[in-house]
Each structure stands twice: as C-alpha cells, then as structure tokens.
MIBAFI-404631 format. One record per residue: residue in three letters; x, y, z of N, C-alpha, C, O in turn. Coordinates in pm, whole numbers, plus 50000, padded with zeros to 5 digits. Example, Ala and Ser with C-alpha at 12.3 -4.5 7.8 and 13.67 -1.06 7.14 Angstrom:
BEGIN
ALA513194943150780512304955050780513204967050780514244966850846/SER512854977550708513674989450714512905000350787513415011450804/
END
This chain:
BEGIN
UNK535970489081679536020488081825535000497481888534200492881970/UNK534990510881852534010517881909532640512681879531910511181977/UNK532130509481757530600504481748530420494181847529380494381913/UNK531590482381875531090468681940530700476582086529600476382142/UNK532070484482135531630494482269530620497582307530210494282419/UNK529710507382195528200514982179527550506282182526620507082263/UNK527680492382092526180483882157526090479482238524970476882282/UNK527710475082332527810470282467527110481182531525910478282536/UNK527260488282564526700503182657525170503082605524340502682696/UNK524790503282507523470507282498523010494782536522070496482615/UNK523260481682515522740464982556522900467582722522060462182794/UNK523820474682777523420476082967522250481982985521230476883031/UNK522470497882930521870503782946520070501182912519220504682994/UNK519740495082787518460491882839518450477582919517260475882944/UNK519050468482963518890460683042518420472083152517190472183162/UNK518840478383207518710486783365517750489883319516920483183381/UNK517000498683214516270506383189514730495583230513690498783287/UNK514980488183197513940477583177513790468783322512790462483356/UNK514770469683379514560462883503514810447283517514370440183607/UNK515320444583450515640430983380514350419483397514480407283385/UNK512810428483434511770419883425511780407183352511120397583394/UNK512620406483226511730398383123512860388583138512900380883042/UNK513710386583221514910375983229514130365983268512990367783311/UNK514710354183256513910343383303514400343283436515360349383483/UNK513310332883507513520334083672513980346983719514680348983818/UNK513360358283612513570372683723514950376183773514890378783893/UNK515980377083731517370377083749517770392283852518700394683928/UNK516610399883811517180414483839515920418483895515580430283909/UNK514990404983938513610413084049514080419184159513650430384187/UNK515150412284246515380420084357516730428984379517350432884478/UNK516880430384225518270444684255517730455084157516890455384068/UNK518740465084222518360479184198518780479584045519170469683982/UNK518620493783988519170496583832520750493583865521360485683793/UNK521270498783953523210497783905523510480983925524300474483856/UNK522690475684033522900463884005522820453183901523580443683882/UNK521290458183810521200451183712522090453283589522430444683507/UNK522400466583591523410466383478524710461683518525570461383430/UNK525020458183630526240451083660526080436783574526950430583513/UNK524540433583592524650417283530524720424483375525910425183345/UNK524220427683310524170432183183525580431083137525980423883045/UNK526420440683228527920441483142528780427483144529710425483066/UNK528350417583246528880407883244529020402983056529990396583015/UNK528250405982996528200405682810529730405882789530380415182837/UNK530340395882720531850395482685531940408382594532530417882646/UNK531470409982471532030424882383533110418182326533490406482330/UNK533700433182248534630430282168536020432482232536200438982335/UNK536920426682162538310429482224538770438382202539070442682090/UNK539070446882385539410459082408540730463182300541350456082222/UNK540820474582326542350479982219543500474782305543340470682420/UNK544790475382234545640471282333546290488382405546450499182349/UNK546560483682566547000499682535549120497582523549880489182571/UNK549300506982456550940508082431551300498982300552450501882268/UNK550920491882237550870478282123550410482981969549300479481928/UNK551390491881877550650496681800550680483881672550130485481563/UNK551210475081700551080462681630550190450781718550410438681722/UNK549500455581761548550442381815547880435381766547570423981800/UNK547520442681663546330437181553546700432981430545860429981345/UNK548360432181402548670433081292549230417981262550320414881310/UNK548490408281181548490394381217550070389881126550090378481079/UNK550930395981112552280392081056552540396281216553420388081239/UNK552380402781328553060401181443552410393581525552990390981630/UNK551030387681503550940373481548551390363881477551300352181516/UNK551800366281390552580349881322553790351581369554690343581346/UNK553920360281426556110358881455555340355481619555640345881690/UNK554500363981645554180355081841553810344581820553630341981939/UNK553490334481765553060323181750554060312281706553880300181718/UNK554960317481661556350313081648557280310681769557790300181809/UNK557350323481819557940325181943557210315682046557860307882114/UNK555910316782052555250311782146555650299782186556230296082288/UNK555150292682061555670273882015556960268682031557250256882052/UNK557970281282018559510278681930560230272282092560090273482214/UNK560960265682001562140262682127563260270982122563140280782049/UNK564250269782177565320280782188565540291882300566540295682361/UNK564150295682302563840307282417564010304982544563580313082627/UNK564820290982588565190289282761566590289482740567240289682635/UNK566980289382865568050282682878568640275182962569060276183077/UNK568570265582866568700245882883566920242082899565950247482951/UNK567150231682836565700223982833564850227482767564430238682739/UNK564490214882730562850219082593561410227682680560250223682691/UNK561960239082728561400248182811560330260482694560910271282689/UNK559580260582645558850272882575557490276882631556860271382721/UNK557150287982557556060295382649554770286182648553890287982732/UNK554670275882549553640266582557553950256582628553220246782609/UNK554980254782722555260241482858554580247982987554560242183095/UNK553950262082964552620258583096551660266583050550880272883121/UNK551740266582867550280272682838549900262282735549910267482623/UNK549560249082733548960239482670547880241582632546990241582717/UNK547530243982494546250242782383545360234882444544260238782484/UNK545850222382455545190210982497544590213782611543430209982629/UNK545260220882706545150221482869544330236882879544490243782980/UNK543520241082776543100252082759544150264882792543800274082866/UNK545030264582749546140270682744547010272382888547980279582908/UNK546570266682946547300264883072548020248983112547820239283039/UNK548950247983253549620236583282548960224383366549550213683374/UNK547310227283448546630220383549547290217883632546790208183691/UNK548770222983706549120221583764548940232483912548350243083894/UNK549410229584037549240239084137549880252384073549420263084031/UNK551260246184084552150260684033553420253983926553970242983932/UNK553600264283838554220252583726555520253183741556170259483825/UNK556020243583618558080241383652558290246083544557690238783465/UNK558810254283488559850251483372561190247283413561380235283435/UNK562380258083428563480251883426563860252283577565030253683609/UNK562490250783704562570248783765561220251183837560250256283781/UNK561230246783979559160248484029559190259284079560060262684159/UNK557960268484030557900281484056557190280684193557270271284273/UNK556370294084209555790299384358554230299584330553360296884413/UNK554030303084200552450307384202552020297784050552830291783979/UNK550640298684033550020292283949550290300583826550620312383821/UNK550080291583720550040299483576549040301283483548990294483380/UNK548160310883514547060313883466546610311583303547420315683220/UNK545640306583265545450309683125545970319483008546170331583020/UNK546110312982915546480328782903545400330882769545640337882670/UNK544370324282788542590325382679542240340382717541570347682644/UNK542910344982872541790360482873542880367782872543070376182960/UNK543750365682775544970375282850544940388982763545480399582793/UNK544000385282623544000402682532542970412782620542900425082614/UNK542200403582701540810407382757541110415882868540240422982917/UNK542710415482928542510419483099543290430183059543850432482952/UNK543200440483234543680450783239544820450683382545320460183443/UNK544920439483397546590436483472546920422183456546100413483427/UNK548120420483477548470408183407549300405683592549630413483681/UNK549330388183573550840384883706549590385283809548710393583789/UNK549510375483930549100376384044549060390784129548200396084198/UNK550320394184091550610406184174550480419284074550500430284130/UNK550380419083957550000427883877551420434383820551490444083744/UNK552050430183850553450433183811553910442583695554700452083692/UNK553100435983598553030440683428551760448483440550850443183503/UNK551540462983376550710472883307550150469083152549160473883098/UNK551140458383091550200456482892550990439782971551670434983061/UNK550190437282849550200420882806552000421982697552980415582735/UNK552030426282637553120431782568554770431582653555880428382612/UNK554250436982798555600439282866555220425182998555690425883112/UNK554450415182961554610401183049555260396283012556320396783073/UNK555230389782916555960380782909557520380282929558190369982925/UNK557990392582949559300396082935559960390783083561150387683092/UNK559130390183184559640386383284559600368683296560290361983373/UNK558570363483192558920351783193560290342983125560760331683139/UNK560600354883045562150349982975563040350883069564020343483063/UNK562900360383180564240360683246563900361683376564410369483457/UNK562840351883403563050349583538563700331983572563300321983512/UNK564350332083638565380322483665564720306783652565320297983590/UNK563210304183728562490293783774561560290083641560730280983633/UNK561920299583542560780299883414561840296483288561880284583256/UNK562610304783221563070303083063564660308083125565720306783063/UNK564540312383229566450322283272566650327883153567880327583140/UNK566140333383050566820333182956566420353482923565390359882902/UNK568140357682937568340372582954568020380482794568220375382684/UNK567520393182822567440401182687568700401982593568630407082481/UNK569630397782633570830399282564570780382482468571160381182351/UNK570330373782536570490359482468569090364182380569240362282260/UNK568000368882411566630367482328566930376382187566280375382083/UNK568020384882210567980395482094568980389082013569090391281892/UNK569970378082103570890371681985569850360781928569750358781807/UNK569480357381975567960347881911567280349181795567160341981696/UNK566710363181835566320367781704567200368081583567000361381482/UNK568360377981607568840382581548569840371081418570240373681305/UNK569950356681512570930344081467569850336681392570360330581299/UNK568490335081401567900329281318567520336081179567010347181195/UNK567660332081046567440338380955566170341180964565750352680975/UNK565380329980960563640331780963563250343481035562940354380988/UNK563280340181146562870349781288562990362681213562040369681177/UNK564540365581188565180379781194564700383881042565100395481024/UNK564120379780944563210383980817561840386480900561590397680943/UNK560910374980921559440378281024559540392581077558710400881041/UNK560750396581182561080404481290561060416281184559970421381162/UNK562150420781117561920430181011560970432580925560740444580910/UNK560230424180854559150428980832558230434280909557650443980860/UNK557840429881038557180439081124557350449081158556560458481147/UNK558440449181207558780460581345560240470381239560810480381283/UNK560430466181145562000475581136562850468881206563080456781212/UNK563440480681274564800480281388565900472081330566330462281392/UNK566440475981196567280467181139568710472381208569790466481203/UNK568370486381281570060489481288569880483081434570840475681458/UNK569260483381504569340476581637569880463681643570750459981721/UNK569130454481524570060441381549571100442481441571470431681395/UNK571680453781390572460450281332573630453381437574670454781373/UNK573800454581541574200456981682574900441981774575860440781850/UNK573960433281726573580422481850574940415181857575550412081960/UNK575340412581708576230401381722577630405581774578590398081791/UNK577550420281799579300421881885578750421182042579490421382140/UNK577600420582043577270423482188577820406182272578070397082194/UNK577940403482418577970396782460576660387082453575550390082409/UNK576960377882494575840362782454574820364182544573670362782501/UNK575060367482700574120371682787574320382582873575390388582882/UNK573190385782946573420398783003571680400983051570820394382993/UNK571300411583168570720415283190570650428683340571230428483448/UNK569850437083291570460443683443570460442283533569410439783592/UNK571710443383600571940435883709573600426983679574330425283776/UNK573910423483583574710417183508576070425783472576180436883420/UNK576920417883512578440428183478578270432483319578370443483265/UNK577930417283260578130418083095577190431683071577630442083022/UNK575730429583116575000442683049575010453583124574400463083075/UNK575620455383250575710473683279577150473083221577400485083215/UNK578090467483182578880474883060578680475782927579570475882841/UNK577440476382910577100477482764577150494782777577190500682885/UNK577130500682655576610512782618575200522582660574260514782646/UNK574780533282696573330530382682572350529682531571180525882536/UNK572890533082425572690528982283572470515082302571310511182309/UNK573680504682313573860492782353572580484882420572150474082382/UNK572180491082505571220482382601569700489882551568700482882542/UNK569660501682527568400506282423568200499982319567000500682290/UNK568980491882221568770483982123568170468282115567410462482037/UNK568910464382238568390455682332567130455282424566740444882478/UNK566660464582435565390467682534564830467682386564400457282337/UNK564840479582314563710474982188563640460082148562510455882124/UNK564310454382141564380444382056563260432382163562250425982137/UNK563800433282242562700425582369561210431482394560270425082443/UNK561190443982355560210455082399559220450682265558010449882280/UNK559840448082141559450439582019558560429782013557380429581976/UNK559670417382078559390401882122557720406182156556700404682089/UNK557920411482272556500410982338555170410682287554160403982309/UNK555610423382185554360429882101554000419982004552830418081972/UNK555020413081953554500398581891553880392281977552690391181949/UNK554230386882087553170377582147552220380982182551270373282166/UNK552050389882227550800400582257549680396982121548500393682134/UNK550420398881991549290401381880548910387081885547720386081854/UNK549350377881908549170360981889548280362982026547060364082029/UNK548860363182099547510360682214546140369682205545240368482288/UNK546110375982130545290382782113544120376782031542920377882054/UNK544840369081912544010363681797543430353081878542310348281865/UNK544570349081985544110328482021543600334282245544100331782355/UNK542230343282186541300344582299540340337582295540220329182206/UNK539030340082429538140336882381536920338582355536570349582396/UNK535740330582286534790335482240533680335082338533890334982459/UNK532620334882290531300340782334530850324082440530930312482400/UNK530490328282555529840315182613528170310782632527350317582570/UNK527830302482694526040301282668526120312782748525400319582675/UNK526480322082859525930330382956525760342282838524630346682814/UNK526890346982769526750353782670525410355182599524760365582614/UNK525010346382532524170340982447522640343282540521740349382484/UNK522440338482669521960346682774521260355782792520060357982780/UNK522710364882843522260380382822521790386882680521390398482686/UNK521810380982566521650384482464520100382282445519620386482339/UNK519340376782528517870371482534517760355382486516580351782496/UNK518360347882453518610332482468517990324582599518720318182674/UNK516670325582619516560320582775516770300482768516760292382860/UNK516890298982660517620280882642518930282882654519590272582663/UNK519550293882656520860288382612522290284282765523460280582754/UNK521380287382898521770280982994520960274383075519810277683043/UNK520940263083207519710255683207519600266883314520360275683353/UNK517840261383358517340269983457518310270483600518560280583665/UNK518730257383627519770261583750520910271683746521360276883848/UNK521390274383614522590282883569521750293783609522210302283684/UNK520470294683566519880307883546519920309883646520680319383667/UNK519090302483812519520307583919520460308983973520610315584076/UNK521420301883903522960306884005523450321183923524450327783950/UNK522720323283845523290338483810522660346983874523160358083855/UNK521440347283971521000352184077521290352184191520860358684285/UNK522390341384181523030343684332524510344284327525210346084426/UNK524980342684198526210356584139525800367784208526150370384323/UNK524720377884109524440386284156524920392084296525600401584337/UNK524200381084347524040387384528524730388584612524580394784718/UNK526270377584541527140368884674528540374884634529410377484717/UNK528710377284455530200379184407530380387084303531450386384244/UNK528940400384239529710407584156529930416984163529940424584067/UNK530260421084318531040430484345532630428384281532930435384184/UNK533400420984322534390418784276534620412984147535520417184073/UNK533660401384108533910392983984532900403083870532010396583816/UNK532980420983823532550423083742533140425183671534350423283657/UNK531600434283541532450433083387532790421783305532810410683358/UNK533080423183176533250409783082533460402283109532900391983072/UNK534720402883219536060393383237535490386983349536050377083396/UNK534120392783414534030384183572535160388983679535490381883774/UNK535650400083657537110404083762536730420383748535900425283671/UNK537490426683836537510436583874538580444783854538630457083856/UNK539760433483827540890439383792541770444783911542810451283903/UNK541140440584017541510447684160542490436884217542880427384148/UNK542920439384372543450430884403543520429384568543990437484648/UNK542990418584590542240417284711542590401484772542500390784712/UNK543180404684961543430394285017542100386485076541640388285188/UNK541560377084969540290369484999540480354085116539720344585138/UNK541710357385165542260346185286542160330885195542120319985253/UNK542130331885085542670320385006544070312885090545180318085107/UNK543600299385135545490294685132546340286885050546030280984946/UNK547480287485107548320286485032548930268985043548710260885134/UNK549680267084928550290249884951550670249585088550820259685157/UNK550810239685121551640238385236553260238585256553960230185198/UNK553480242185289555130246985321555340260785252556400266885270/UNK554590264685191555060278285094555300286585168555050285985289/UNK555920297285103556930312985207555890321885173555250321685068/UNK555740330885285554520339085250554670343685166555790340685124/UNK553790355385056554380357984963553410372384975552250373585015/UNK554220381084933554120395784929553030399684824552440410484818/UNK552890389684748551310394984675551880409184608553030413584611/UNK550540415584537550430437084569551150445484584551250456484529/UNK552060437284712552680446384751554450452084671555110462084646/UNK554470431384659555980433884561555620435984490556230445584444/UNK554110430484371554740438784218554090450984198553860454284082/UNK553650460184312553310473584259554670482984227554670490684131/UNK555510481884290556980485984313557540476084199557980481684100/UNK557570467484200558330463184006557500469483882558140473183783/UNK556350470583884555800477383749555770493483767555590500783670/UNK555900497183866556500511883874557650515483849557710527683834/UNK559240507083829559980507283826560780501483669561950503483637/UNK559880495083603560080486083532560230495783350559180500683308/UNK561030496783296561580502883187560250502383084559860510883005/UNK559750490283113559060486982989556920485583015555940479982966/UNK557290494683120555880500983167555420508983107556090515183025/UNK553650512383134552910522482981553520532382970553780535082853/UNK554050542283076554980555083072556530550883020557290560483007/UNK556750545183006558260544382934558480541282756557620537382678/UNK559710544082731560370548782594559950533882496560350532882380/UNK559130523482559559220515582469557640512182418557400506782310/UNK556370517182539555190520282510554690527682361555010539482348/UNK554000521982260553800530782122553480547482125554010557182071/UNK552100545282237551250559882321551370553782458550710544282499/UNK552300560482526552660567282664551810570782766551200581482774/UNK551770561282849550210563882947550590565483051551650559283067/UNK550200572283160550930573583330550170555383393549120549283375/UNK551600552783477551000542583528550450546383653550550556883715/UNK549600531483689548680535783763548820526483835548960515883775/UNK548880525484013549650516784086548160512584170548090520584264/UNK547340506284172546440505884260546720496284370547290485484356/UNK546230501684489546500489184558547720484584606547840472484630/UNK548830493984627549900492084599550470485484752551660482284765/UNK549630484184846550590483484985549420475685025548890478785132/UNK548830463884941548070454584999549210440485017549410433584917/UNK549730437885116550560427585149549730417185119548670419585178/UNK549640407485063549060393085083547780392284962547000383084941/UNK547890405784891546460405884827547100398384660548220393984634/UNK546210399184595546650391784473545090394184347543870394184365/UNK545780395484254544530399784127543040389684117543050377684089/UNK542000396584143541170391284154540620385083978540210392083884/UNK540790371883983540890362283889539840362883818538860366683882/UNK539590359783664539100359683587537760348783615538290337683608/UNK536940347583632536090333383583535660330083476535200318583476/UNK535610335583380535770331483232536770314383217538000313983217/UNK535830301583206536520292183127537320287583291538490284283304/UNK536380288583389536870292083520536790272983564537400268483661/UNK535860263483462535660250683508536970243183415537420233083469/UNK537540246583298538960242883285540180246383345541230243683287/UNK540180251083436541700259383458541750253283603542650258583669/UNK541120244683665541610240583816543420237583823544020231083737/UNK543950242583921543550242484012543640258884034544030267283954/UNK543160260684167542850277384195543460281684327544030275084414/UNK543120296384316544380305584381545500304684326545850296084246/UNK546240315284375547430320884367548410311984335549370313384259/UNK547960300284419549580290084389548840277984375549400267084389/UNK547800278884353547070263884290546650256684429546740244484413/UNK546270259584542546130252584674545030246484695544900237284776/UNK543740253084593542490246984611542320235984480542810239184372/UNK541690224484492541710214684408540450217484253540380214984133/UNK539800222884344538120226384283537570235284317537790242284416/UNK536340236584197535580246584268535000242984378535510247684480/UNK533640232584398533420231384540534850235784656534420243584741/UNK535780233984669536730238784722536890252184759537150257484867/UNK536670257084630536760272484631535360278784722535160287284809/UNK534750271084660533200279284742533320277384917532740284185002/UNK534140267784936534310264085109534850276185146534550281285254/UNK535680281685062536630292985126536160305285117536210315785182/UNK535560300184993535410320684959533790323784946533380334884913/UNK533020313984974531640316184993530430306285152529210304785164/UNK531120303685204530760293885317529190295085369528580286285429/UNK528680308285331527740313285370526290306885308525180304885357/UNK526970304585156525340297585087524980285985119525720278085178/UNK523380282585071523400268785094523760259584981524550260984888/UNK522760247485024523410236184941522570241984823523080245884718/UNK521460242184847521010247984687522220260084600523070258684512/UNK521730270984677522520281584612524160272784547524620271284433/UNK524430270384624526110264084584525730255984463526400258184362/UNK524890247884456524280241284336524390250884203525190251284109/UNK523550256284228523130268384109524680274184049525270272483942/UNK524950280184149526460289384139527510280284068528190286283985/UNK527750268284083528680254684081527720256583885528370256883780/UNK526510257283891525190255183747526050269783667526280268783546/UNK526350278883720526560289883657528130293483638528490303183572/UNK528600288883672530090289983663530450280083525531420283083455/UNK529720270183495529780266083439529500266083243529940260683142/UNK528620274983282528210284683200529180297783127528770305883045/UNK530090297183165531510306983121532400296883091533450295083152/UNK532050291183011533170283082895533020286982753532240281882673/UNK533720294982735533420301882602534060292582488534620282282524/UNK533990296182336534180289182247535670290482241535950302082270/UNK537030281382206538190285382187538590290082045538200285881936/UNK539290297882068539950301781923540440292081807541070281581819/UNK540060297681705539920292381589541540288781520542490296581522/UNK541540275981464542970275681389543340284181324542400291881307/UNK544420288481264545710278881364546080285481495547010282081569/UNK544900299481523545690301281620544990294181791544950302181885/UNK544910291581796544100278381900544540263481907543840255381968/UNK545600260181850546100247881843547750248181833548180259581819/UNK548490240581837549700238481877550090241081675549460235281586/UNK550900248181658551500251681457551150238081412551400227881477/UNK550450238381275550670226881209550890230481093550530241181045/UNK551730218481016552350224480870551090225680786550160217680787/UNK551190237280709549800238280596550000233880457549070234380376/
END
C-alpha cells in the first residue's frame, strides 16, 4: 500500500512539476501548479487501507461477505438480500430512482463498485467505515427490518455460516450465547434493552463482525483502472480528443468538488439538486452527522480494530448530501439523492447551466471516460457453483 501511495504522489507531483505541457490538447496550459496536480491525482491508485477492519483483506472474510451478500435469510419476509439493489448486472446497483426492498425507500442506492474506495458512506454520511454500513441496512425497516438479535441468530443457526464465521473472526463464546437470547431485538426494543450488557455486547460483536465480512467482499468486487486512468498515465489514445477536452473543462467547471481518485471530495454540499416529486424534505448532513456521532459502531467505539476520533464535518448543513462519486458515473443513472434526475444531460441542466453546447459535449465525452474495468470472478458476478 505504501509503494502504490509513493508513486501516486510522485506521478502528481511531477505532473505539476512539468506543467502538464506535454498533455495532449494542453490540459494544464491555463492552470496553475495546484491546479494541475488536482488533474494528476484524479489517477485511481491503489486501494486505500480500510480504517477500523483488521480483516479487510483477509479473503476467507470476503468469502463469508459474499455469502452474506448473495444469501437469502437476511430480511425479514421476502426474497429481500443485499444484492436486490446492488445487481452485478446493474453494475452493482438497482437503476432505480430510489429502491424497495421490503418496502420504497427515500433516497437512491448508490453503487457499491466505489464503496472500498470512499471515505463516507450514506447520502448523509451517516456511517464513518464501510464495515459499520451496512448494518443500518439490516435494520432499517424500508430495507431488510431485520434486527441484530435475528442476524446473530442467523449466523449462529446456520452450520455453514457459523464454521466460515469462526474461522475468521473467533467469537465462539459470543455465539455460544445467541440461542437463549430472544429471536429479535434491537435498541430501542423491550426484548433487547432487557438483555444483559454482556448480552447485547455479544450481539453488537457479532453484527460488528457481519460487517467486516462484507466490507472484505466489497472490497475485492471494486473497481479497476478506466481509459482516463490510462490517460493520465501518458496514453494520449486511450480517450478520444473530445474526452480530452472535456477534461479541460472538468478542470475549470467541477474539480473543486469532484476531486481525487474517486472524482468526490468526500464533502457534503447542498448543490440545489431536486428532489422526486411529492418527497418530504429531507434533512440531508444534518440528520446523519448526529447518527454517526452517536452510533456504537463508529471509528471511536469498542467494536473499531484501531480506534480513531470521529470526525463530523459538515455537520449542520440541512439539505446538503455527499458529494457523489463519478467513477462508472454513465452506468448508475439515475442521479441525486433520490434518483430525480433521469441523465446526465439532466444533470448538467442543474448543476452546470453555464457551459456551452460544445463544452457540455466534451464533459458528457469525459464523463464517459470513468468506466473502469469491473471486478474479476467470482467476485464481480452473482456465486456460481465451481
């Protein structure tokens, strides 16, 4: 990880140094050094460390997330699993505005191709690791309903699972716990604030677990390098010349916000995107800075591997929402927050009105250009028997 880092940094660094003269169509004639190395870092790199995940990398805990991922069981009621709005096929997402599981949610459901790549997860940023997301998708009501108390009898009732699970992670005395426990529960829940706190610590690991498996599976099934990549690498074929100019008017129009690997900033900003029609406003920023500050299974808490202070940015932006990835940005329509815009031309009406028809050309040429390669079997495709 550190070498891929050092050549990323030294690959900016002489980009700036150099002035990005030798780009084709002059990419970096009319910006300064910090600007040009802004285009430079746009370079995907290697996949960051995870932070809190000391099994991220450890591909027996992507084979139990990849299990989980696929598996049925994990709702409750309906052939509901974490792949009914992250479709292989559908580049791991649903193409829908905003998706249904065991009922229609509020906001869109993002890819989850950049999800080892980012550094907040949720519209609203809700989640601090990739590790502690998914957890709210088990037990939020409109998604899987399905409480830490049912996920740990889950584990714990399948033989398979609960061998996979032990070989990874241990925690044999934790589920050796589960089966006097009640069937469901979560806090908030009569059944689980009368649990023990032993009781519900065994239970938080055990979910705190789950995660770190899926985490290592999403990790393996990211994605790869795109022609822009290939690009910046000195490839002047490997996007056409219009891409090339719309990466000049990237530059100029959007990488303030859309920088770095990911094309995002990681920030979170009300860009007056709207919303479906009839939808309830929605608190954006503002609600999930206050749930991931609060939330047990945040980088500062007992279930993090290394213990990090969280970090709330942005915390009292009402209406604002995580400024989105463009990576693989021409599969994933529809866009915004709750899926309201159909397309990109769409998107550019809203959030760029200012260019012309050329420029919009180019930009529409260069966006296109961030379709990276998908992950390799099996983890890039729906399990198949070997």
């Amino acid at each position: 990880m550190l070498r891929g880092a050092v050549t990323v940094a030294l690959g900016i660094a002489a980009i700036a140094a150099a002035g990005c003269a030798d780009r084709v169509d002059g990419v970096c004639a009319d910006l300064d050094a910090d600007a040009c190395a802004a285009v430079g870092a746009l370079r995907l790199g290697a996949l960051p460390p995870s932070p809190g995940n000391a099994h991220a990398d450890d591909p027996a805990a992507a084979a139990l997330g990849q299990v989980i991922f696929f598996g049925s069981g994990f709702a409750n009621g309906g052939d509901v699993r974490c792949a009914s709005c992250h479709l292989p096929e559908l580049a791991f997402h649903d193409a829908g505005p905003v998706s249904t599981g065991l009922g229609r949610g509020v906001r869109n459901a993002p890819t989850t191709l950049h999800a080892g790549r980012l550094t907040t997860w949720f519209w609203d940023g809700r989640a601090d690791s990739l590790w502690s997301q998914p957890l709210f998708a088990f037990e939020n009501p409109l998604e899987m309903n399905f409480t830490r108390l049912e996920l740990a009898h889950r584990i714990d009732g399948d033989a398979a699972l609960r061998a996979q699970y032990v070989a990874v992670f241990g925690a044999t005395a934790e589920l050796d716990r589960i089966a006097a426990l009640p069937a469901r529960g979560k806090p908030g829940d009569p059944a689980w604030d009368a649990l023990s706190s032993d009781e519900q610590r065994a239970v938080d690991r055990i979910a705190a677990d789950t995660g770190k498996a899926l985490e290592a599976y999403l990790r393996r099934a990211t994605i790869g390098d795109a022609p822009i990549d290939a690009y910046l690498d000195g490839d002047d074929a490997a996007i056409s010349p219009l891409a090339a100019r719309g990466l000049q008017v990237f530059a100029g129009a959007c990488i303030r916000c859309h920088s770095g690997p990911m094309l995002t900033d990681g920030r979170f900003h009300d860009a007056g995107f709207p919303s479906l029609p009839g939808a309830a406003p929605d608190r954006g920023r503002a609600g999930g800075a206050a749930i991931v500050a609060d939330s047990i299974f945040n980088s500062a808490g007992p279930f993090a591997d290394v213990p990090a202070p969280v970090i709330v940015p942005d915390a009292d932006l009402v209406g604002a929402f995580r400024t989105p990835s463009l990576r693989d940005i021409a599969a994933t329509a529809p866009y915004g927050h709750d899926g309201a815009l159909a397309t990109l031309p769409a998107v550019l009406d809203v959030h760029a009105p200012e260019l012309t028809a050329d420029e919009r050309d180019a930009l529409l040429a260069f966006l296109l250009a961030l379709s990276g390669e998908r992950p390799p079997r099996p983890w890039g495709d729906w399990p198949h028997p070997q």
